[in-house]
N, C-alpha and C positions, 0 to 999 in steps of 0.2 A: 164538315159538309159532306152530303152522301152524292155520289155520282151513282149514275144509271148507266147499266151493262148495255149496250146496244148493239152489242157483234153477236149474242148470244140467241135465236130464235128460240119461240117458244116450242115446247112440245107439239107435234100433230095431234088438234083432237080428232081426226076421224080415224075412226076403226075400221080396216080394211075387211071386206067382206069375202063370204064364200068364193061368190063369181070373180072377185078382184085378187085372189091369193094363187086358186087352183086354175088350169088352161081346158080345154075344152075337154083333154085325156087324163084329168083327174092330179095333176103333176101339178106340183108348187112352183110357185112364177119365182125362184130366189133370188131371182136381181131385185124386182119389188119390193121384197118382203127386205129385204138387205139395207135396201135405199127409204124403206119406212120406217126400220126398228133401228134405222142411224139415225132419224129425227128423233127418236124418243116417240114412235109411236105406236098406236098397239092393235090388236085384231081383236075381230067379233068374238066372243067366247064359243063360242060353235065351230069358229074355225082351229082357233086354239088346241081346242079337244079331239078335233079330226088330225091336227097332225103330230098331237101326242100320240095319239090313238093306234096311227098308220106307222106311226115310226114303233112302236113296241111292236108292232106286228111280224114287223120283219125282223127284229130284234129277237123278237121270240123263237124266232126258225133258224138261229145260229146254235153252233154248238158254243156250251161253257168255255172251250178253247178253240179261238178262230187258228186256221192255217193261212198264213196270208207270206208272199212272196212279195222279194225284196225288187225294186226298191222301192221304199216308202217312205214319208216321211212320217216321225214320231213325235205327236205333243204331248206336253205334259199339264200341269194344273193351269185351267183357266178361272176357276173361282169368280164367274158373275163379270171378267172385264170382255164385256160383247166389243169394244173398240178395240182392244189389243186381239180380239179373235180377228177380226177384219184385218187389223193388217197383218198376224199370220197366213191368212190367204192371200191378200196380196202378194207377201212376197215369195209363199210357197205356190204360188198359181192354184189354178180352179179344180177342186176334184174331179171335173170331167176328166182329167189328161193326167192327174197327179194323183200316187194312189196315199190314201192318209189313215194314220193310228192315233185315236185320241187314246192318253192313260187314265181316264178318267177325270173327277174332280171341277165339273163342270159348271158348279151350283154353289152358293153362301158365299158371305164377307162383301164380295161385291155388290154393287145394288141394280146391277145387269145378269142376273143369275137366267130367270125366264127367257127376257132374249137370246141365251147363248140359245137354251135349252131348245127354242122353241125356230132358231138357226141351224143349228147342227142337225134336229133331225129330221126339217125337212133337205136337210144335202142326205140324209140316209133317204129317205125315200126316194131321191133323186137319183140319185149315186150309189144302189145298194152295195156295188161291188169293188167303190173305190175307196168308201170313206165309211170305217170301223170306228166302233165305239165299246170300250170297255167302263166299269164299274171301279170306282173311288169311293173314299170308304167316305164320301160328302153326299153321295148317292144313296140314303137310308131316311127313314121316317125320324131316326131319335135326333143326327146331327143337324139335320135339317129346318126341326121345332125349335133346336135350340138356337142356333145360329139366324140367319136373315131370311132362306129362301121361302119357308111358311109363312112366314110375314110378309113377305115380297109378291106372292103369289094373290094372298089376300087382296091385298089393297090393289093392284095392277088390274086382278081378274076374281078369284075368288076359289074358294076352297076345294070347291068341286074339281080345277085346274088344278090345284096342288096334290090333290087328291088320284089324280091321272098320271101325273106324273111321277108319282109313286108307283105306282102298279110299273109304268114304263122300265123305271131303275132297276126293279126287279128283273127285267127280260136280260139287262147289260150282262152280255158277257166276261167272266174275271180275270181271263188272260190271253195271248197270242201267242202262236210260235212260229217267228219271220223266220221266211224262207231254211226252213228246219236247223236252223243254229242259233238263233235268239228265242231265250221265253221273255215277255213283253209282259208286263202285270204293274199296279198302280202303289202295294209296298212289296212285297216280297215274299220270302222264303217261312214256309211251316215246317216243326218238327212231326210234325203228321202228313207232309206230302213227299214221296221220296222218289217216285215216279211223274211223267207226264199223263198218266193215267190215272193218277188220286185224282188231279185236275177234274180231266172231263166226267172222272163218277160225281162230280158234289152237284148236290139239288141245288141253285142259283136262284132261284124262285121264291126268294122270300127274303125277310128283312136278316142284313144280316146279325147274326150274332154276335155278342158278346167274346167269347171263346172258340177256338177248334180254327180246323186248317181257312174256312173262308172268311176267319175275322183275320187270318195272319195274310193272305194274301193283299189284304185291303189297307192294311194300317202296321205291319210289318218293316223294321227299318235295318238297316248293317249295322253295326256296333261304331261310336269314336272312332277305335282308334284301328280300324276295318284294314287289314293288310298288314298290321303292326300290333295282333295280340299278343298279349302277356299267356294265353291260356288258350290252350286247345279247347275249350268246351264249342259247343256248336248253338245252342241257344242260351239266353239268358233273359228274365224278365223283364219288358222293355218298362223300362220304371217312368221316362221322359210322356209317352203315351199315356199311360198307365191301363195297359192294355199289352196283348198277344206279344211278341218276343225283340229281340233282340238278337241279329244270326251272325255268323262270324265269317269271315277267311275260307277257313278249313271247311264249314260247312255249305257254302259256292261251290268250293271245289269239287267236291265230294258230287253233289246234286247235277254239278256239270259233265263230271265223268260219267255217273251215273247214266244221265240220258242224252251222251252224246250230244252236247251242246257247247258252242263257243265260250257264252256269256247273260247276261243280263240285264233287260232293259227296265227300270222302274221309272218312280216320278214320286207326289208324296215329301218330298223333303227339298228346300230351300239349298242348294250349292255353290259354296263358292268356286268359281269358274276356273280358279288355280290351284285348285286342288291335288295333291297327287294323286295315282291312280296307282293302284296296285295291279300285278296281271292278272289279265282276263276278264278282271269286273272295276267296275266303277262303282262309287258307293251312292251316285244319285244319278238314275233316269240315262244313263248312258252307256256305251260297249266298248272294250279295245277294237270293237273293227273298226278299217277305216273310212270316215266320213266326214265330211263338211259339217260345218257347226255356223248355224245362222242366231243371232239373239234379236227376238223381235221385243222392240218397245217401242212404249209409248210416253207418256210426259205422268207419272212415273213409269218404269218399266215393269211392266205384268207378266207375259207369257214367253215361251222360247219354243222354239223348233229346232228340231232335228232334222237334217236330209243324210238317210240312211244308205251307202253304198256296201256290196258285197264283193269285193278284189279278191282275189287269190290269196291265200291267207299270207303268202310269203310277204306280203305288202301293208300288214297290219299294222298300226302304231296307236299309243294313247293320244286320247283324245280328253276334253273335259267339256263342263257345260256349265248352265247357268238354270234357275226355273224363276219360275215368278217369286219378285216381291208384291204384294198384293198391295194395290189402292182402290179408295172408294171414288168413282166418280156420283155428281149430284143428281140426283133426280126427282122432278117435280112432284110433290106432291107426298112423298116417300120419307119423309121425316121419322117415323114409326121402324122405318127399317134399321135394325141397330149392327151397324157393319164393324169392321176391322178397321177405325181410324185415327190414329196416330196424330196427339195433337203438334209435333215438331217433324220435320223434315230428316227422312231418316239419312246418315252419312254413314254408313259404313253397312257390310255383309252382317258381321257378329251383332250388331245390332237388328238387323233385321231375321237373319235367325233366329235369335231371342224371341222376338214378340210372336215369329211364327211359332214355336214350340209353345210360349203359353196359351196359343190360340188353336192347339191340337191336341190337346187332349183329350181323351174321351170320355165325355158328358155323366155323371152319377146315372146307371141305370138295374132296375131291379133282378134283370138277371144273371148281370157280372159278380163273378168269382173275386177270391181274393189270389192271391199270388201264389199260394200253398193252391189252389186249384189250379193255379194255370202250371201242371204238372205232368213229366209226359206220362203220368199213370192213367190221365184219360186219354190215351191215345186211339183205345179199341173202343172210344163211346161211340154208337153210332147215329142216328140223325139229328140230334139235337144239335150235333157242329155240321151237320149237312155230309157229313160221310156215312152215310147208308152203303152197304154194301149192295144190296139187291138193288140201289139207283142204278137205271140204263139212261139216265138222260144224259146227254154228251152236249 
């Protein structure tokens, strides 16, 4: 016998308009748009593309590496869950008053990818100066075909939208440096960056590659057994990715003395919360400085935040974290969209790790190398990995 959902409303069909999104001075109404794209409902496509549009714009006027002072708070992968974003704000309060770091990874697997997308950055237009956005390696034309967001785009709104929001991904800047002791980036460490200044020379401005220092900051991860190597080496091919490296111990440290920095903040990888921590770095999304650790979920749990504090270093201690297990919620109409869904309920970390790792790899494309090229012999190539020497863009 089939019952019928009746606590369930349907979707809003009306599309919120120009005059019903922006306020007389051109600003996005976000309580609105918050309280519309929680019904499941959607915007005219002219409005859509004004505030992709408006959000690269300002996107475009940052430098490759933001300086941003602490405190702030730090997120990590939201992958399309628009309702676990809500209640990260919630309970990180409003970017008017609270200043915020997404580490990218905004987009795919969920079937709310658009909504974060098209939430986050009207709070950038809003909030240019409190609420940052950096670039995940979910952020590009190839992962994105593959995975749900092109398809999600389609059917929601259409190509043209998808299409904008590419160009958008392009402007994200690939890393931060909080309150000049944390570098903030979405995977990690290149054997081609060895300076905070490789950073800000690489052209940002285009899909990224395959190879070189902007494919490792995007999709770069710490090694197993991170703090407990067998081996000094400093890279190794990251075989799990099958892509850009694998960095170690030694080579944090190194990179941290280097440029006078505490530690490091990533995101990019699923951690279990009880993790040890080796000093001075965490192997996922978090720092030995010390700070409160909030874990936002929802029914399953998606997304986490960080609230970053800066103490006297005498005061520092480990800390760990937790980042999203990804779930698909339903959406009308959306069947088409082929998300990350799991047909039993997942019970354990290692199991949910697992299925994250087979769900990141990186996709067959024609101008990835084989492993013998991902060698530091190309270390001096220049723009094809985005390290142009003669780039002045910052």
């Amino acid at each position: 016998m089939k019952h019928s959902v009746t606590t369930v409303p349907f979707p809003l069909a009306h599309r919120l308009t120009m005059k019903e999104v922006f306020d007389a001075e051109g600003r996005p109404r976000v309580d609105l748009l918050k309280a519309h794209l929680t019904k499941e409902g959607r915007l005219e496509e002219a409005v859509a593309l004004r505030i992709i549009d408006e959000g690269a714009a300002i996107l475009r006027q940052e430098r490759t590496m933001l300086d941003i002072e602490a405190p702030v708070t730090v997120c990590g992968d939201i992958h399309g869950q628009f309702f676990d974003l809500m209640k990260l704000f919630e309970v990180g309060g409003s970017p008017a008053n609270t200043r915020y770091l997404f580490l990218g990874d905004y987009v795919d697997r969920g079937y709310f990818s658009i909504e974060c997308v098209l939430y986050l950055w009207s709070l950038k237009i809003l909030y240019p100066k409190t609420l940052f956005l950096l670039r995940g390696n979910h952020e590009c034309r190839h992962l994105t075909e593959y995975f749900t967001f092109k398809q999600e785009c389609k059917i929601k709104y259409s190509e043209q939208v998808y299409d904008s929001c590419m160009e958008a991904f392009d402007c994200l800047p690939l890393a931060a440096l909080m309150n000049q002791q944390f570098l903030c980036v979405h995977g990690g460490l290149s054997p081609e960056i060895h300076t905070l200044d490789d950073i800000k020379k690489l052209d940002r401005f285009k899909e990224p590659p395959a190879f070189g220092p902007m494919c490792d900051l995007l999709w770069a991860d710490p090694l197993e057994d991170f703090g407990n190597e067998k081996t000094q080496e400093y890279f190794g091919h990251n075989t799990v990715r099958g892509c850009s490296y694998f960095y170690s111990y030694p080579a944090v440290c190194e990179f941290l003395q280097t440029n006078n920095l505490l530690s490091i903040i990533r995101a990019h990888e699923a951690q279990d919360p009880w993790t040890p921590i080796p000093s001075f770095f965490v192997s996922s999304v978090c720092t030995e400085a010390c700070f409160s650790l909030h874990s936002v979920s929802s029914s399953p749990p998606s997304s986490f935040l960080l609230r970053l504090f800066c103490p006297p270093l005498s005061s520092f201690h480990p800390s760990a974290t937790i980042e999203a297990i990804e779930a698909i919620e339903t959406v009308k109409d959306a069947e088409a969209i082929r998300g990350f869904s799991p047909q039993h309920r997942i019970s354990s970390f290692e199991e949910a790790k697992g299925l994250d790792r087979i769900n990141e790899r990186m996709p067959p494309r024609r101008d990835a190398v084989n492993s013998v090229g991902l060698s530091m012999g190309r270390m001096n190539m220049g723009e094809p990995n985005g390290t142009d020497n003669n780039s002045n863009i910052q």
